[in-house]
C-alpha positions as CSV (number, residue, x, y, z in Angstrom):
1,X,95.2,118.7,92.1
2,X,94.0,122.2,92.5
3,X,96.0,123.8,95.4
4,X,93.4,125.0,97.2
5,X,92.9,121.0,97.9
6,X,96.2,121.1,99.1
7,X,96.4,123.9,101.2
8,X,93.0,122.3,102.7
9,X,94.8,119.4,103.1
10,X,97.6,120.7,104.8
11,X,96.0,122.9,107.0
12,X,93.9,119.9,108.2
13,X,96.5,117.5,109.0
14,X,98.3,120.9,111.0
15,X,94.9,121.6,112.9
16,X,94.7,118.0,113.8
17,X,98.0,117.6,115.2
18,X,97.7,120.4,117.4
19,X,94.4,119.3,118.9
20,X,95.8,115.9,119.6
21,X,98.3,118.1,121.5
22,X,96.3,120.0,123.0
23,X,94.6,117.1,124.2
24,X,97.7,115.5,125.8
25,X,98.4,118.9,127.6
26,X,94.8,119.0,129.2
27,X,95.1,115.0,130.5
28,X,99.0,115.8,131.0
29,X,97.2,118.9,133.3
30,X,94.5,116.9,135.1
31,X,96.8,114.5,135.8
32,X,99.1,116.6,137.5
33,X,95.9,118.4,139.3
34,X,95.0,115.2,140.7
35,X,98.9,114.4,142.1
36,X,99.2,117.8,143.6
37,X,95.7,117.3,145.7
38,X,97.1,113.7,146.8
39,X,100.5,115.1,148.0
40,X,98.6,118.2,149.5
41,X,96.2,115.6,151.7
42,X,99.2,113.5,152.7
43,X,102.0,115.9,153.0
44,X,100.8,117.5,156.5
45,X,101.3,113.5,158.0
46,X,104.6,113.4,157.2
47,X,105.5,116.5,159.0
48,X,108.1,115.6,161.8
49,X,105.8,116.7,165.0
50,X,107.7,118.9,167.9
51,X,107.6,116.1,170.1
52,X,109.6,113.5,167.8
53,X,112.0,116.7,166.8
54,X,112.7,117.6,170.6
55,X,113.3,114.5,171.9
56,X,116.0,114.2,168.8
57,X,117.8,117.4,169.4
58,X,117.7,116.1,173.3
59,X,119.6,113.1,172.4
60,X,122.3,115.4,169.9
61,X,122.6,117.9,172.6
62,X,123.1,114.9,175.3
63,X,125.7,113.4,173.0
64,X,127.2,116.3,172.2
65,X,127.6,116.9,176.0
66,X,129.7,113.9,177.0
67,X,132.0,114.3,174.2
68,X,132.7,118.1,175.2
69,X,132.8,116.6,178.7
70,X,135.5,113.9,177.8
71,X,137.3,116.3,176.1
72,X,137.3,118.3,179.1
73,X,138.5,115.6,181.5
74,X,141.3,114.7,179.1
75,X,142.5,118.5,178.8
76,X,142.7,118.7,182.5
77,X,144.4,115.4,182.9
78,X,147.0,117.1,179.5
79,X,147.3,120.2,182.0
80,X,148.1,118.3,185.4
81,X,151.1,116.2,183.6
């Protein structure tokens, strides 16, 4: 074999293996286009809205309240003894 034939050969099979790459990059890429346009559409509904987020700070700050008050009471009843 003459190695020009070879080199051809070579070079052919290497040309082919990177378009077959390329090709899975490109789908790998539209793929990933098409997942990032979903989550951008359906991100802003999961969003916790003020109303849900107040009302569940209210209900820390509330609880947070009667255990600073208990802990209050029973310093006061520590300090009368």
């Amino acid at each position: 074999m003459d190695i020009q034939i070879i080199v051809d050969m070579v070079g052919g099979a290497i040309l082919a293996v990177l378009g077959w790459f390329a090709r899975e990059l490109w789908s790998a890429v539209k793929t990933l286009q098409t997942n990032l346009h979903k989550l951008e559409v359906d991100l802003p509904s999961r969003y916790v809205s003020k109303d849900e987020y107040g009302s569940s700070i209210k209900e820390i700050k509330d609880i947070c309240s009667k255990i600073f008050d208990k802990l209050d009471a029973l310093e006061h009843r520590k300090a009368d003894k």
